[in-house]
C-alpha positions in Angstrom: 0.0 0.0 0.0 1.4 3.9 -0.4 2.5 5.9 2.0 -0.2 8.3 3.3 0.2 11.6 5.8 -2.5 11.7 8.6 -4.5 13.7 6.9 -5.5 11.3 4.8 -6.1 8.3 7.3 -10.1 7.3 7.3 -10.9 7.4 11.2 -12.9 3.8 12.1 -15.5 3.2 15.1 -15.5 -0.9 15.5 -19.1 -1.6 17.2 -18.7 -4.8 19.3 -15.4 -6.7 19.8 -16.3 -10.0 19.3 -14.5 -12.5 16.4 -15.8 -10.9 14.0 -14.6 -7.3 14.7 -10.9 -9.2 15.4 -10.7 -11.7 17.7 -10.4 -14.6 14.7 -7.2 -12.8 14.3 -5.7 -12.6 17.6 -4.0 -15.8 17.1 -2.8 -16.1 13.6 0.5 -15.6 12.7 1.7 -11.3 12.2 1.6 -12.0 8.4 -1.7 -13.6 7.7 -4.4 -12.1 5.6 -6.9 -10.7 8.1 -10.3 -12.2 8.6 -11.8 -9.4 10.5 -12.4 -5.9 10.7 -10.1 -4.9 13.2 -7.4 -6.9 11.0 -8.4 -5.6 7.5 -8.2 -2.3 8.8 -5.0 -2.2 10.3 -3.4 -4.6 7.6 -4.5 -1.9 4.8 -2.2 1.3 6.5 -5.1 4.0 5.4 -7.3 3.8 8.5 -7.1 4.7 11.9 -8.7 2.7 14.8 -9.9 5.4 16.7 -12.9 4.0 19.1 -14.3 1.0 20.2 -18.0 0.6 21.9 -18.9 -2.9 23.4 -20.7 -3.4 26.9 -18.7 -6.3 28.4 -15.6 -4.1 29.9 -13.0 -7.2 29.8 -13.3 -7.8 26.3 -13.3 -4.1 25.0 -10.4 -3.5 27.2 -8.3 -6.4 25.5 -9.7 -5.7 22.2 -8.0 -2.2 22.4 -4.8 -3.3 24.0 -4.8 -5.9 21.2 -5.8 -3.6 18.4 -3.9 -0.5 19.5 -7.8 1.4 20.0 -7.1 4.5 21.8 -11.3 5.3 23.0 -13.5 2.7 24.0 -16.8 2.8 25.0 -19.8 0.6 27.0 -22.4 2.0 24.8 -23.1 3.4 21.9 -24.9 6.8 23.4 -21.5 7.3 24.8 -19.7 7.7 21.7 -22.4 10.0 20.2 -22.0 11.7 23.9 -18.1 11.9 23.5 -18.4 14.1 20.2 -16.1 12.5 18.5 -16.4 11.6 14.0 -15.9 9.0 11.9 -15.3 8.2 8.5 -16.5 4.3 8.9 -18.3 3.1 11.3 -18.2 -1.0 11.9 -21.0 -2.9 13.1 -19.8 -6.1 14.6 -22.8 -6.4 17.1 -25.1 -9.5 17.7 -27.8 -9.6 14.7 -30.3 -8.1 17.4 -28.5 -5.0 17.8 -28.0 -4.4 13.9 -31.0 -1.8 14.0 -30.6 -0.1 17.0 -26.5 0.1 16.3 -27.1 1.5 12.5 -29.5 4.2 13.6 -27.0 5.6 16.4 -24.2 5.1 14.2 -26.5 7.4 12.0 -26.6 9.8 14.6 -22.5 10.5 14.3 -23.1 11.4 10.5 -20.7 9.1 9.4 -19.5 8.2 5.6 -20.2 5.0 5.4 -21.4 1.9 7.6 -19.5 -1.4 7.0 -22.5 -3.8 8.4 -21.9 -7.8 9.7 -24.8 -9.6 7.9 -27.8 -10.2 8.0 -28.3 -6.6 8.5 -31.7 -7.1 10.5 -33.4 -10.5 11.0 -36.3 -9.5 8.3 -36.1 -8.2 5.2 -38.8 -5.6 5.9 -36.6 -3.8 8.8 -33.6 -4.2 6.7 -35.5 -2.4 4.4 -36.3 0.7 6.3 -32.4 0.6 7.3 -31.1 1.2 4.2 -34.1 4.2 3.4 -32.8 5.6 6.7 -29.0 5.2 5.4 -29.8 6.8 1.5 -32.0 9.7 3.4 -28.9 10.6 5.3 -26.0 10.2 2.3 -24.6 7.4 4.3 -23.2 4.4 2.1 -24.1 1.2 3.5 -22.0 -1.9 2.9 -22.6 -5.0 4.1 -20.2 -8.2 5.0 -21.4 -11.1 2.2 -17.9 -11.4 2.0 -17.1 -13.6 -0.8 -18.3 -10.6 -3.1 -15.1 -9.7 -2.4 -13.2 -12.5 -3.0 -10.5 -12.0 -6.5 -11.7 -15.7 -7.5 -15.1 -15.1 -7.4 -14.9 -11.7 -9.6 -12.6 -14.0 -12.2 -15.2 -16.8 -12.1 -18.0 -14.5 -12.1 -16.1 -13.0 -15.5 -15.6 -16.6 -16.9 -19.2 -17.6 -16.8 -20.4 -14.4 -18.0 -18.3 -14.7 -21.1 -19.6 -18.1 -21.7 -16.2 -20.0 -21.3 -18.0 -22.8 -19.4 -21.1 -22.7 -21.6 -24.5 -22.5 -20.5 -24.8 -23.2 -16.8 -27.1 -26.9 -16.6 -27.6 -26.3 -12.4 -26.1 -25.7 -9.2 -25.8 -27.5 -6.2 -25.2 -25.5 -3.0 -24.7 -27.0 0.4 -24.6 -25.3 3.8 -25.8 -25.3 7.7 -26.4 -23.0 10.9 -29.7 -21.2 9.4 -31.0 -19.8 5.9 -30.1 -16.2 7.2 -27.0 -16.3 9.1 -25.1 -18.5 6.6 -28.1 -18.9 3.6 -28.1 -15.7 3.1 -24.2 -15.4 2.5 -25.3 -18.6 -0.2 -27.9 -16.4 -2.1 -26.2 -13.6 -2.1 -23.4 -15.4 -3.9 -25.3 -16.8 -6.4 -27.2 -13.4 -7.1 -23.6 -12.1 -7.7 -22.6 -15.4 -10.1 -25.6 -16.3 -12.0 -27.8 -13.7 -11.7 -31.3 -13.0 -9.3 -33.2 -16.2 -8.1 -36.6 -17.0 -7.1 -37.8 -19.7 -4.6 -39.7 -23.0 -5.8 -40.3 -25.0 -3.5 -39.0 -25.4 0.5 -38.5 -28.8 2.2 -38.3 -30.0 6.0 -36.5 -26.8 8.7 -32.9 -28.6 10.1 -32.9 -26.9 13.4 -29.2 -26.6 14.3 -28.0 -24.2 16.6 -30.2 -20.8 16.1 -33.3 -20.4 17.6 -34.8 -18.3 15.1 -33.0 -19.8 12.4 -33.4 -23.1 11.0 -31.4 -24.3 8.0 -34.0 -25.2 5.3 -33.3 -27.0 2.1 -35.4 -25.1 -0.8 -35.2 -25.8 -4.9 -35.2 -22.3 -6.1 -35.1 -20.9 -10.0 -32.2 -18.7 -11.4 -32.0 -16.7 -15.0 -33.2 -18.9 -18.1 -35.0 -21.1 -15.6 -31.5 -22.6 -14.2 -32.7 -25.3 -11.2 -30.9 -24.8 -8.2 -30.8 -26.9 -5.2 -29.9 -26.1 -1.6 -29.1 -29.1 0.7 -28.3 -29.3 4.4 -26.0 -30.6 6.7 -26.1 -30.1 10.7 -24.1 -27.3 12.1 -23.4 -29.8 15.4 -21.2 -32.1 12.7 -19.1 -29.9 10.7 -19.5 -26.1 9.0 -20.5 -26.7 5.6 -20.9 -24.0 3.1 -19.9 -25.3 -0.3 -21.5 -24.6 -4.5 -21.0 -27.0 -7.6 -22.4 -24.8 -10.8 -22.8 -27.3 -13.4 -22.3 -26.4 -17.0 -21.5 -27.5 -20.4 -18.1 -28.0 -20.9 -17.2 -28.9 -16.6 -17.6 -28.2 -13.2 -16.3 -25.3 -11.1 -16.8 -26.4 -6.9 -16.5 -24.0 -4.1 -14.9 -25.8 -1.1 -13.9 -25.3 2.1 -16.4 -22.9 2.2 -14.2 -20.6 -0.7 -10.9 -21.4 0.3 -10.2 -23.4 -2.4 -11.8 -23.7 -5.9 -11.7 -26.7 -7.7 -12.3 -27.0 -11.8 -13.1 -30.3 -13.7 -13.3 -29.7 -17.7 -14.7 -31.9 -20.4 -13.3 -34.0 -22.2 -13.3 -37.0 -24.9 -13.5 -40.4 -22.5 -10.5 -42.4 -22.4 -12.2 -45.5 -22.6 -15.6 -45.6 -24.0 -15.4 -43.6 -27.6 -18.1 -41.1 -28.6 -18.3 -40.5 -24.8 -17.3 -37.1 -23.0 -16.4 -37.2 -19.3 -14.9 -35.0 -16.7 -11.1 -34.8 -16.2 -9.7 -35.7 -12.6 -9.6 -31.8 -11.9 -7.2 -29.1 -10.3 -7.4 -26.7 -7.8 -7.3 -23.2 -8.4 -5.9 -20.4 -6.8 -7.7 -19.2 -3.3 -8.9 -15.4 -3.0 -11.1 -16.3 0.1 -8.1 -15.6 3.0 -7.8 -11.9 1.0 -11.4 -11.0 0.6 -11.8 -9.0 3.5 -8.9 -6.6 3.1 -10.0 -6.6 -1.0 -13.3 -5.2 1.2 -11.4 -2.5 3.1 -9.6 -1.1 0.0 -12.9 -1.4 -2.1 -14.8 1.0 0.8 -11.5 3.4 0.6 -11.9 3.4 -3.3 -15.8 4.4 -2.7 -15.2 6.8 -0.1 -12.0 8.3 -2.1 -12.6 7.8 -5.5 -16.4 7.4 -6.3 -15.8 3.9 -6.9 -19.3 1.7 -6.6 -18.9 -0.5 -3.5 -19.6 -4.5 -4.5 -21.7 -5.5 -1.4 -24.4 -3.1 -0.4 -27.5 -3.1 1.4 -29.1 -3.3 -1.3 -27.6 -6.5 -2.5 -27.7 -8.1 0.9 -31.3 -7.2 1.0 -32.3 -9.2 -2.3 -30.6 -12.0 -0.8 -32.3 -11.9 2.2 -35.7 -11.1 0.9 -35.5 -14.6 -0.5 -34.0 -15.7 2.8 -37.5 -14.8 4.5 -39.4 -16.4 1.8 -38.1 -19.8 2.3 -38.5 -19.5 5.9 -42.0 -18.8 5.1 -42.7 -21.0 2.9 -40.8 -23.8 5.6 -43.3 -23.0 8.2 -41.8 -24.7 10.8 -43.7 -25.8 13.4 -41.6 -26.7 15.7 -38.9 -25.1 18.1 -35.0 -26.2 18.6 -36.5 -26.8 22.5 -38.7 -29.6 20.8 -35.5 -31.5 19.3 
């Protein structure tokens, strides 16, 4: 990164100092890629971690000693009490505190708001969020972080310039709730394929979230594209992983994006007049550098009127399907019952 005076250092408020905000980067090694806030921030040399807000004193005090975070405060009507302005503000909060977090962080005027997904937990308040954030000239971006990844943009490139062919269907897999981790699936496939609609829902998977249940749904995507989500349970293993089948092979998200594998077509080694897939090859990972590739895309937007590539906007397509397959699940039952 270049060499910037003070003046030009973007001034950050990190809300909540849980993993998210940098505590899944407390024990990697000095020279990893970050995978939080805190670490993206600090890792890009342009911002300044000026202030802090989270109501459990231990961890906000370690979080600064950690982070280098000169202010910290227990609640958010401190900060806007203290008088102090930011450039970015950092919601890092539980998912029940996205509202009432956004709407103070409002209150300090700042540029932009770097929200933790799902912004709300209903699309309809998530809704009047971002109107609140456009009525005030605030951006809004919001953490579906593999929109950030390098690999997605080049495989997002790839299918739109037909090198695969026509995409036949997709397969995604994932667990722990259709809005904290099935939202992060439809947003990516919004930003690969193109918008999707729901068809049908099957049996909730309750596993782990009270108010989320992992559902498996077949939904619909551009030229009528079937799409099927599956489920696994959140108590055996994280799971978050996408096959898009297409003409000439097969591109696999694993390891929930750190590592893309390819499989290409090709004339069958045994049986002629047959075509069949090669053993395949990994490709290069962009997962481990998506969220400072985040960071520097919110700099660009603030700096240089560049558009950011996860909004509210985005995130709220994705979770306005999210909702519907909830709906449409109509669970009946509670994770007490299981």
């Amino acid at each position: 990164m270049p060499t910037v005076t003070c003046s030009n250092f973007l001034d950050v408020l990190i809300v909540g100092c849980g993993n998210i905000a940098g505590g899944f980067d407390v024990a990697r090694a000095p020279d990893a890629l970050p995978f939080t806030h805190a670490g993206a921030f600090k890792r890009h040399g342009q911002y300044r971690l000026f202030a802090c807000v989270d109501p459990d004193e231990a961890r906000r005090s370690e979080f600064m000693r950690h982070w280098g975070v000169p202010n910290g405060h227990s609640t958010m009507d401190a900060v806007v009490g203290s008088g102090s302005r930011f450039d970015v503000v950092s919601i890092c909060s539980p998912t029940v505190c996205h509202a009432s977090d956004v709407r103070a962080a409002l209150r300090l005027r700042p540029r932009l708001i770097f929200c933790e997904k799902p912004v709300t937990p209903s699309a309809l308040e998530t809704a009047e969020l971002i109107g609140e954030c456009e009525k005030a000239g605030v951006l809004l971006a919001v953490n579906h972080t593999r929109r950030w990844d390098p690999e997605v943009t080049r495989i997002r490139s790839e299918l739109a310039s037909g090198a695969w062919g026509p995409v036949r269907t997709v397969v995604g897999l994932y667990n722990k709730g259709v809005l904290n981790n099935g939202s992060h699936m439809i947003g990516l496939l919004h930003h690969l394929i193109g918008p999707v609609s729901l068809v049908a829902t099957g049996a909730p998977v309750w596993d782990g979230l009270p108010d989320d249940p992992t559902v498996p749904a077949v939904l619909s995507g551009p030229n009528n594209i079937p799409i099927q989500l599956a489920c696994g349970h959140a108590g055996d293993f994280a799971l978050f992983e996408l096959q898009l089948i297409m003409a000439q092979g097969i591109l696999a998200m694993e390891e929930g994006g750190m590592t893309w594998r390819e499989r290409h077509a090709i004339q069958s080694p045994h049986f002629r007049g047959y075509r069949c897939l090669d053993i395949g090859a990994r490709r290069s990972c962009g997962y481990s550098s998506a969220m400072l590739e985040a960071v520097t895309n919110i700099r660009d937007a603030l700096t240089s009127d560049v558009q950011l590539k996860s909004t509210g906007r985005s995130a709220l397509a994705a979770q306005r399907i999210c909702d519907l397959i909830k709906e449409k699940a109509n669970p009946v039952c509670s994770l007490g019952d299981q």
